[in-house]
PLY file of the C-alpha trace (Angstrom):
ply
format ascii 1.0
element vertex 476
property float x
property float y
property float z
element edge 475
property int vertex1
property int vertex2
end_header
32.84 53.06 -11.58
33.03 51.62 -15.14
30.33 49.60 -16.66
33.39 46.29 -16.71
33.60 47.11 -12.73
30.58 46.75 -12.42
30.01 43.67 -14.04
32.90 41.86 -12.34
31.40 43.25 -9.06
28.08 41.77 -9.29
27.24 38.55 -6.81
24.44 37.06 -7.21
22.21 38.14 -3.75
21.09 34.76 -0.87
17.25 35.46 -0.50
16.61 32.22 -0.56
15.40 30.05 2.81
15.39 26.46 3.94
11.34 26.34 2.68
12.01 28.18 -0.65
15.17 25.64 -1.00
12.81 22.67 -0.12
9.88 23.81 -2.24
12.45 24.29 -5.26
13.24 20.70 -4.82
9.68 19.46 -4.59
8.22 21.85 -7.22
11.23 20.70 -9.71
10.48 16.99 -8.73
6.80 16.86 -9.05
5.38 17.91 -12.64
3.28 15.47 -15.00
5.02 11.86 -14.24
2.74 10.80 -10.91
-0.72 11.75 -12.84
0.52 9.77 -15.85
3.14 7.41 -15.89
1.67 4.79 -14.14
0.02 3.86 -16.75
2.97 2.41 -18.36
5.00 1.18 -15.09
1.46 -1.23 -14.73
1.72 -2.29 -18.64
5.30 -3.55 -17.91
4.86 -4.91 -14.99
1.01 -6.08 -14.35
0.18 -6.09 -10.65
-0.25 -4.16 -7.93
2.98 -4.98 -5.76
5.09 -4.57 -8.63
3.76 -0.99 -9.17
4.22 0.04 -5.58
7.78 -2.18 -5.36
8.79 0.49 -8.88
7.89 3.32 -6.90
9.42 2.89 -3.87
12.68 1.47 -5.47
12.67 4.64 -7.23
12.16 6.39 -3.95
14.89 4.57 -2.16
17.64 5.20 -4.97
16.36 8.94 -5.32
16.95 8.87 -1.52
20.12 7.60 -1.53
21.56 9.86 -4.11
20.15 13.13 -2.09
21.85 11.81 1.06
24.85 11.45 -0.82
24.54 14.52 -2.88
24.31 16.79 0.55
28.03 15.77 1.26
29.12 17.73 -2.20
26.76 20.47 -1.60
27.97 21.44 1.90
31.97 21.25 0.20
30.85 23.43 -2.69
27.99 25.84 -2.03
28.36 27.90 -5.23
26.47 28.47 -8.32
26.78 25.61 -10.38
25.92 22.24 -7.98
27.05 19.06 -9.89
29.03 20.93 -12.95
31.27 22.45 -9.88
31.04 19.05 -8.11
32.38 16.98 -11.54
35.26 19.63 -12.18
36.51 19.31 -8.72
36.43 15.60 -8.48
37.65 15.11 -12.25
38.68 17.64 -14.41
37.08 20.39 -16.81
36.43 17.67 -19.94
33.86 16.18 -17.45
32.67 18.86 -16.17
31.94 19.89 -19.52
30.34 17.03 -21.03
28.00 17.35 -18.17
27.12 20.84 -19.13
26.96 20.16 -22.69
24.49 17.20 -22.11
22.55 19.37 -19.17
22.12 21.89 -21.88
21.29 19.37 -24.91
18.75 17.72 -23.24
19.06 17.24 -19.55
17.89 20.45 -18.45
16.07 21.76 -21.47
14.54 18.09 -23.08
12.92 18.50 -19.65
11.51 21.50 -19.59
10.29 20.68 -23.06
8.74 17.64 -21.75
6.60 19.25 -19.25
5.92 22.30 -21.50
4.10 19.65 -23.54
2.25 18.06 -20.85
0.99 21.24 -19.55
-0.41 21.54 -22.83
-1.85 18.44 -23.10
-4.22 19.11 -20.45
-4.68 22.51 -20.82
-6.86 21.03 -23.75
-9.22 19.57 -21.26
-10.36 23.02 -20.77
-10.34 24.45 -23.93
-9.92 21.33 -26.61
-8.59 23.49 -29.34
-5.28 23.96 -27.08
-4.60 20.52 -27.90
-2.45 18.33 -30.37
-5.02 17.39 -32.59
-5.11 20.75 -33.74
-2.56 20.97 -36.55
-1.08 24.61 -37.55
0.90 24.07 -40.26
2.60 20.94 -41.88
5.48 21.36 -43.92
6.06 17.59 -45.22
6.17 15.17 -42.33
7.07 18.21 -40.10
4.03 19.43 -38.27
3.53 21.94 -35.92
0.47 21.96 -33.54
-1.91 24.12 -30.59
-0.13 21.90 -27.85
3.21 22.51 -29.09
2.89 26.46 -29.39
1.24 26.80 -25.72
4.45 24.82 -24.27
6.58 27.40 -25.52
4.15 30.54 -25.03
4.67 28.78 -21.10
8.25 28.15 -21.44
8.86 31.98 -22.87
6.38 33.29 -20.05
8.64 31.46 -17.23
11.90 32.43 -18.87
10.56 36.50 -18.82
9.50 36.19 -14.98
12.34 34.42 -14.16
14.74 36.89 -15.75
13.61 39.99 -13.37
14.87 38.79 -10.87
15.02 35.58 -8.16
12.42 36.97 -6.23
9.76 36.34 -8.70
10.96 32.63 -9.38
10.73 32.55 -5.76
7.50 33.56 -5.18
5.73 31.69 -7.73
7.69 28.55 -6.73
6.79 28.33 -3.56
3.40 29.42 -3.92
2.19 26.60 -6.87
4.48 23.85 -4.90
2.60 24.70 -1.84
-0.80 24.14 -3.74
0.16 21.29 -5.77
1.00 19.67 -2.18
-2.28 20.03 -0.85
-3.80 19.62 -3.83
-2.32 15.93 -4.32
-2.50 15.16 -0.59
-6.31 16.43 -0.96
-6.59 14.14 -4.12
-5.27 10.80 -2.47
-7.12 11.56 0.95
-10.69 11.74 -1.18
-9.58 8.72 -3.17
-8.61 6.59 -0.01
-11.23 7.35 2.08
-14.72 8.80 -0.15
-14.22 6.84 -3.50
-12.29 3.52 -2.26
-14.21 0.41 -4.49
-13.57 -2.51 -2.00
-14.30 -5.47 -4.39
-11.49 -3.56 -6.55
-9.02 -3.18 -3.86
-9.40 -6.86 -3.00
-8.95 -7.92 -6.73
-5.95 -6.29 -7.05
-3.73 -7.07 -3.87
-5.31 -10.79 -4.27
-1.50 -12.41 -5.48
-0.22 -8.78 -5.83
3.31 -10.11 -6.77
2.49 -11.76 -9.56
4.84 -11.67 -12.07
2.87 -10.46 -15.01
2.41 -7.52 -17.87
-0.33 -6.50 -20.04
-0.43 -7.04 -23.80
-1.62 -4.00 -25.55
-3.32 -5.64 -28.13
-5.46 -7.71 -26.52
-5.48 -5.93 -22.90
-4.96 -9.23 -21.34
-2.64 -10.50 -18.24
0.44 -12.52 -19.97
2.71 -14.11 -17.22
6.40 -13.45 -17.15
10.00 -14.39 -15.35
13.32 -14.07 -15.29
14.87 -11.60 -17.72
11.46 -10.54 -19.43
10.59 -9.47 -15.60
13.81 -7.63 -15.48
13.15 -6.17 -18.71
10.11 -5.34 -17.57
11.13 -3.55 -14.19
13.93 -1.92 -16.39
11.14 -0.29 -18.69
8.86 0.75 -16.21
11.54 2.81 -13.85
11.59 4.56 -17.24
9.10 6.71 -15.88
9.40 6.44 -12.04
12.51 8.22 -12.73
12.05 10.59 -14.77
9.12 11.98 -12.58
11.59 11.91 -9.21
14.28 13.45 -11.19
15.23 17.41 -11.08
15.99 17.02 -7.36
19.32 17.96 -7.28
18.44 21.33 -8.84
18.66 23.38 -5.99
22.46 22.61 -5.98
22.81 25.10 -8.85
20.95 28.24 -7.43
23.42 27.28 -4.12
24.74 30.82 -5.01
21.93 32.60 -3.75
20.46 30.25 -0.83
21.11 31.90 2.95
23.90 29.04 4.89
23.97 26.63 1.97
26.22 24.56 3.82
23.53 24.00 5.98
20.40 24.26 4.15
20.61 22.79 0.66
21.90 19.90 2.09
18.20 19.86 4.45
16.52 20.70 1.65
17.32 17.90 -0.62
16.54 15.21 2.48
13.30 17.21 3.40
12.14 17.60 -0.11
13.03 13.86 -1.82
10.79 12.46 1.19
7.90 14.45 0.80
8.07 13.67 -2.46
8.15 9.72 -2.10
5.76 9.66 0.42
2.88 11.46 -2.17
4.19 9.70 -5.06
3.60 6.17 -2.99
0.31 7.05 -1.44
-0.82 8.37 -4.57
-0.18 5.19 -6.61
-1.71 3.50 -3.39
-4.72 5.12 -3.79
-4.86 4.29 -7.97
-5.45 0.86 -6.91
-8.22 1.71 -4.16
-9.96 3.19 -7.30
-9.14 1.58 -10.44
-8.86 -1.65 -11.58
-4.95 -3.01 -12.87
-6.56 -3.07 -16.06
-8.18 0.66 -15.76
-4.47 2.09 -14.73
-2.63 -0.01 -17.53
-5.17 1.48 -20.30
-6.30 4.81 -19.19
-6.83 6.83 -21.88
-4.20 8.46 -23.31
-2.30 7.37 -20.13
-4.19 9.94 -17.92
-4.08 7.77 -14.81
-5.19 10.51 -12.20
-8.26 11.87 -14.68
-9.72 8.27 -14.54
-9.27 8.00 -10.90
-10.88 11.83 -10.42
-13.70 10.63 -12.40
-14.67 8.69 -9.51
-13.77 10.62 -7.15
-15.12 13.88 -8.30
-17.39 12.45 -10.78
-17.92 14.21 -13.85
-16.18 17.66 -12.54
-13.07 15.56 -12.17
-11.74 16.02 -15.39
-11.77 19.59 -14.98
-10.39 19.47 -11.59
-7.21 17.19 -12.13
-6.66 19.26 -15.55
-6.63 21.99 -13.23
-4.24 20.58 -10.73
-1.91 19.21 -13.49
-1.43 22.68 -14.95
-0.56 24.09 -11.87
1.69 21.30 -11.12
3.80 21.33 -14.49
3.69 25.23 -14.55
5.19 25.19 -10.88
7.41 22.21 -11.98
8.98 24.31 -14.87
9.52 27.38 -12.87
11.82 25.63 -10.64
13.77 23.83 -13.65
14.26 27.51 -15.75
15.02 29.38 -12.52
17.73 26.56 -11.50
19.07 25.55 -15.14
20.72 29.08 -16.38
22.97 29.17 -13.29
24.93 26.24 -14.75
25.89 28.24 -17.82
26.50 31.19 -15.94
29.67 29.23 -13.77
30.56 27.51 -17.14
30.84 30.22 -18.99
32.68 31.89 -16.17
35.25 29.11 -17.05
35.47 29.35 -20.60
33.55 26.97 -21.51
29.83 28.26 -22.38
29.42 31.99 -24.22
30.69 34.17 -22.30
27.52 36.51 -22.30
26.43 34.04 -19.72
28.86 34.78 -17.25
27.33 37.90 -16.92
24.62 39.30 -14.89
21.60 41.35 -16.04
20.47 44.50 -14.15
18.35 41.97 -11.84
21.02 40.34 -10.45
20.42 37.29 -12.26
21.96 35.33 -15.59
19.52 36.80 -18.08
21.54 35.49 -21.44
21.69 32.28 -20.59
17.89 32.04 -18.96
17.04 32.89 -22.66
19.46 30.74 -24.29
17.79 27.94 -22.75
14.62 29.04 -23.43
14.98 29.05 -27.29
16.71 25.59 -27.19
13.73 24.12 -24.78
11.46 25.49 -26.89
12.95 24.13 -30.29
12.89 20.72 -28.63
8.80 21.39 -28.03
8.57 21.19 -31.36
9.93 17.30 -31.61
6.74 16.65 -29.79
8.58 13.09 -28.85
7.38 13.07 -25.43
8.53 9.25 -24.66
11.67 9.52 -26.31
12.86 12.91 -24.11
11.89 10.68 -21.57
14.43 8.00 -22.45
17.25 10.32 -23.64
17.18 12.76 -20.01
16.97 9.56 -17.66
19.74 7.64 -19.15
21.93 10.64 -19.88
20.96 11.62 -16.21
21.68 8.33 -14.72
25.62 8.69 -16.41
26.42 12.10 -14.54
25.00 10.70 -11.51
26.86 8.14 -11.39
30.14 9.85 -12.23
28.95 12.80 -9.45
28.48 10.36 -6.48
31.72 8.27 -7.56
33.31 12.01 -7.26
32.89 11.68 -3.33
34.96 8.49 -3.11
37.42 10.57 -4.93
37.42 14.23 -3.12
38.12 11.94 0.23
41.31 10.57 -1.71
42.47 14.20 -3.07
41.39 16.54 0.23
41.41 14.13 3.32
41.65 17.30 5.78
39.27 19.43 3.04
35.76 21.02 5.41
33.07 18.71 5.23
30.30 20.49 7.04
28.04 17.11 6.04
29.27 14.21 5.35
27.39 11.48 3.17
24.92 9.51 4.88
26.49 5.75 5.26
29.48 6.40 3.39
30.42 4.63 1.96
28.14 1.84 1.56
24.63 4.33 0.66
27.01 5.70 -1.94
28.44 2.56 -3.22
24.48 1.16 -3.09
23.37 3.82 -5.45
26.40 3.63 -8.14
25.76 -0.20 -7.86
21.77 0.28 -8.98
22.43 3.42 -11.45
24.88 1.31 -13.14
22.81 -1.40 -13.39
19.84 0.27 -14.69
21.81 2.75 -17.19
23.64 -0.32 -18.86
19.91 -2.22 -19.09
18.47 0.63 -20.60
21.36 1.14 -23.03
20.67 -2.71 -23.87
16.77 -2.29 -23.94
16.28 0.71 -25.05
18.93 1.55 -27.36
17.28 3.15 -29.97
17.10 6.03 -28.04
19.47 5.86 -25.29
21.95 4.93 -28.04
21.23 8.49 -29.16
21.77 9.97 -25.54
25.19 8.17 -25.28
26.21 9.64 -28.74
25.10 13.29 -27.56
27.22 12.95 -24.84
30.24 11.91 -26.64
29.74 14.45 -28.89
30.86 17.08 -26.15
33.93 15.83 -26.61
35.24 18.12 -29.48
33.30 20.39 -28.51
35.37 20.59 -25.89
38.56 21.31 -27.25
36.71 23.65 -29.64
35.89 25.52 -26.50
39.29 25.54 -25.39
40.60 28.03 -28.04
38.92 30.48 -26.82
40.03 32.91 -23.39
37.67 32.08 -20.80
35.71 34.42 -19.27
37.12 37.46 -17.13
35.78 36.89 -13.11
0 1
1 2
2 3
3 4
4 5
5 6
6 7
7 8
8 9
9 10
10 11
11 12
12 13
13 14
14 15
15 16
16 17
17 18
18 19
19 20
20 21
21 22
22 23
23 24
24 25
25 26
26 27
27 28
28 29
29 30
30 31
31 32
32 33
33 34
34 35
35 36
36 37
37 38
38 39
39 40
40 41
41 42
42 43
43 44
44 45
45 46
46 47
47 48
48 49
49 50
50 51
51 52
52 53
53 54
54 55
55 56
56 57
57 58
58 59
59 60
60 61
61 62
62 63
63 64
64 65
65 66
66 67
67 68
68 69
69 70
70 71
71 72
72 73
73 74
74 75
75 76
76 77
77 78
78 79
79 80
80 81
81 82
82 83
83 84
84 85
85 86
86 87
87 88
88 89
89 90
90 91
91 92
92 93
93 94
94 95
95 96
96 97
97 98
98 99
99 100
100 101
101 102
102 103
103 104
104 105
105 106
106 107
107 108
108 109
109 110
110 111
111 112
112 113
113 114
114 115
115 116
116 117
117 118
118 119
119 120
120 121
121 122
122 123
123 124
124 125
125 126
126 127
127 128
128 129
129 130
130 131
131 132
132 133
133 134
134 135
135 136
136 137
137 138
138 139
139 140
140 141
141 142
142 143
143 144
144 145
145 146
146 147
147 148
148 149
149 150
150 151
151 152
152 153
153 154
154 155
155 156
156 157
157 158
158 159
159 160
160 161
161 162
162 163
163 164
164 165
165 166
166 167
167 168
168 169
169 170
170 171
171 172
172 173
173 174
174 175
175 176
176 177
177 178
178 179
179 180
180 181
181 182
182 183
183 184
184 185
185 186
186 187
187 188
188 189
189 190
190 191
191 192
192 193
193 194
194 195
195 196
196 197
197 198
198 199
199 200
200 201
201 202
202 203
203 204
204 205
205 206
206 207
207 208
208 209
209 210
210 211
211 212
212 213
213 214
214 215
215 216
216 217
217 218
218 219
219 220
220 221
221 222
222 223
223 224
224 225
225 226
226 227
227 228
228 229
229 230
230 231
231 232
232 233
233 234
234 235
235 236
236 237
237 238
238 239
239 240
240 241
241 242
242 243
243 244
244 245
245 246
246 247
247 248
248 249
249 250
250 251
251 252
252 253
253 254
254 255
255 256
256 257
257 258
258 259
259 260
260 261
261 262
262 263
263 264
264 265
265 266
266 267
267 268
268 269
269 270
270 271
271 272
272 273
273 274
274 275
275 276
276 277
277 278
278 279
279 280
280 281
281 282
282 283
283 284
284 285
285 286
286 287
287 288
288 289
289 290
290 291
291 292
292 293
293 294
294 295
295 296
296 297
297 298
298 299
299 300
300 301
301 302
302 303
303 304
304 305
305 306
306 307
307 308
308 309
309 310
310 311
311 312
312 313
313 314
314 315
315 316
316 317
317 318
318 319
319 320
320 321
321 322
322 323
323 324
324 325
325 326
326 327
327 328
328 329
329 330
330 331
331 332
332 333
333 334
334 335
335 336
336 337
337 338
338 339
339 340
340 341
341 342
342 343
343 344
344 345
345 346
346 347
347 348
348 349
349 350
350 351
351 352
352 353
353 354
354 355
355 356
356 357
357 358
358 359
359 360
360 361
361 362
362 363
363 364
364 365
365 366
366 367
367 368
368 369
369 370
370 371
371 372
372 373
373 374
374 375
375 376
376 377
377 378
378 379
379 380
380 381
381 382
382 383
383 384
384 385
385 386
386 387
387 388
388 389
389 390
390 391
391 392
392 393
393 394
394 395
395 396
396 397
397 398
398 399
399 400
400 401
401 402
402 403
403 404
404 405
405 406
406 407
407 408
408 409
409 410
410 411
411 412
412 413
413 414
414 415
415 416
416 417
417 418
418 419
419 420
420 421
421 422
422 423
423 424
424 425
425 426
426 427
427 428
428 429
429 430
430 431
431 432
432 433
433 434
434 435
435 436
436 437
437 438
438 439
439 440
440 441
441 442
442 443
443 444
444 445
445 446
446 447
447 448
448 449
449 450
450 451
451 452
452 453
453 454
454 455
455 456
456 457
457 458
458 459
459 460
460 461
461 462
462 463
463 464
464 465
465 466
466 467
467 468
468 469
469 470
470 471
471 472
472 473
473 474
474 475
């Protein structure tokens, strides 16, 4: 058989199970955001209530969109998950735009993102890791420790990941398994051997308060109406970003055993178990620490000041510990999961074609590395808040555009197989355009100086698009 047989011949091969589905979705979800960003949520929005109202809110919309999302998943179980869900319900320019932004900065800006934070704390352990250590400067470009250890992790992934979806496997649901014990462990010893009564009472005493903290003089300021919105607005910055990467398990559908069934399980099973830690784990922030401690932790390290009184002082070590694992597990699941989009793209035309092809392992080697260099260029921004900004609003677009999509398949293919069908359509679907709309056009209003820059990058797929389109696609 010729070497072109071959390669149209290859499938990519189901070894995946309802646990290694689930644990892609958790490991994906959880990463840096719960041990740090609620820091930030508590500067925008003061009080206790308020921080557990942002997290569940973000729970119940992450919720909503999983239930939705299982609908689309069952229809479609291919390689791919919302690029082949957009093209179906829309049309290829869509599709595209998605991909081009998933590529840009969706995908990769994340994996970036939580190369950096693994690096950050890998600094607790050894402190020339960190990004105080400066390499080289060329001008007011800088490169640093913390930068080059994201992408020696990033490269390290990528290489694993590229021999084959066994190893991704294993290592996924190995770390995801620890990191859940390991967090469950942390909030049990927090609730029930370190819990600081008269600091418990103090902060659910008026826990609604409508308040934020000024930076400058780390004092209460009180606050209403739209400066609470704004303020709610802001702080979902982060809640969001840390419950994002759910849906990646919809891309590897390819090589999951009965995806009708399972990834649809999966993405129910895993968005819970990932509410209920991120909840109890901000519950047990405020059995430890003071408002004021959470708001100013330093360097936003939220879970290393609660560990210190938890663990005393071997909890630095321990929670640096735990975060590494957490962020290495995190971005195993987002490079296995992210090259299988470019693989079905480019199987239409409309990524480089080397990634429509498979490498000896069975699995899309070109475009694992392709992402790879581009995740690892954007280490080098070191612009951890702004990658923050840019994924969640770009994110918040496709979702959107994805869940409408259901609304629309019903119209196109009433009598189409729906092994699932969305949870409370269509009013749970409706719910969650309703509050992603909402929140994308505030953040384009409050933010725009960097979601500005997301809604450019997105429009720039446009000619890319019909750049693309000049060229055959892909032979299947």
């Amino acid at each position: 058989m010729s070497i072109e047989k071959q390669e149209e011949n290859q499938e990519m091969k189901r070894e995946l199970g309802l646990l290694d589905a689930t644990m892609l979705v958790v490991g994906s979800m959880i990463g840096s955001g719960i041990f740090i960003v609620s820091a930030d949520i508590t500067r925008n929005v003061g009080s206790a209530g308020w921080l557990i109202v942002i997290w569940l809110l973000t729970g119940v919309i992450t919720l909503m969109a999983a239930l939705s999302y299982g609908e689309l998943s069952a229809m479609y179980p291919k390689a791919g998950g919302q690029y082949i869900y957009l093209k179906e319900s829309y049309n290829k320019l869509i599709a595209f735009l998605y991909g081009w932004s998933f590529f840009m900065v969706i995908q990769t800006g994340t994996i970036a993102a939580v190369g950096v934070a693994f690096a950050k704390f890998a600094a607790y352990l050894y402190e020339p890791l960190g990004d105080q250590n400066v390499l080289y400067t060329l001008g007011n470009f800088k490169i640093n420790a913390a930068q080059l250890v994201a992408i020696v992790t990033i490269v390290l992934l990528t290489w694993i990941n590229s021999r084959g979806v066994k190893n991704g496997k294993i290592i996924q649901t190995l770390l995801t398994m620890i990191k859940i014990l390991s967090l469950f462990g942390l909030i049990l010893m927090g609730l029930f051997f370190a819990f600081r009564q008269g600091t418990w009472d103090s902060n659910w005493t008026d826990a609604f308060r409508a308040v934020k903290w000024d930076v400058g003089s780390q004092s209460l300021v009180s606050i209403g109406g739209a400066t609470l919105f704004a303020g709610v607005i802001s702080a979902m910055v982060g809640s969001l970003f840390s419950s994002d990467a759910w849906n990646n398990v919809t891309f590897i559908a390819g090589e999951i055993r009965n995806p009708k069934k399972n990834i649809g399980l999966s993405l129910l099973l895993g968005t819970m178990i990932v509410t209920l830690i991120y909840v109890s784990a901000n519950v047990m922030y405020t059995a430890v620490l003071s408002m004021k401690e959470i708001a100013f932790a330093p360097a936003d390290r939220v879970a290393v000041a609660a560990s210190q009184y938890i663990f005393g002082a071997a909890g630095t070590i321990i929670i640096a510990v735990m975060i590494m694992i957490s962020t290495f597990g995190c971005n195993n699941g987002l490079i296995l999961s992210g090259a299988r989009v470019y693989y079905t793209m480019a199987k239409d035309g409309l990524f480089f074609s080397p990634a429509a092809k498979l490498n000896k392992y069975e699995v899309p080697g070109w475009g694992l590395w392709a992402q790879c260099i581009w995740a690892s260029a954007l280490c080098l921004t070191g612009r951890y808040g702004d990658l923050l900004d840019y994924v969640i609003f770009v994110v918040l677009i496709f979702y959107i555009l994805t869940i409408a999509g259901i609304f629309i398949l019903r119209k196109k293919y009433p009598e189409a197989e729906r092994p699932y069908k969305a949870f409370g359509y269509p009013v749970i679907p409706a719910l969650y355009i309703l509050a992603a709309t909402v929140l994308s056009i505030a953040l384009l209003y409050y933010k725009t100086s960097t979601c500005g820059w997301g809604l450019v990058l997105v429009l720039l797929g446009i000619p890319m698009f019909y750049l693309s389109q000049r060229k055959e696609p892909a032979k299947r």
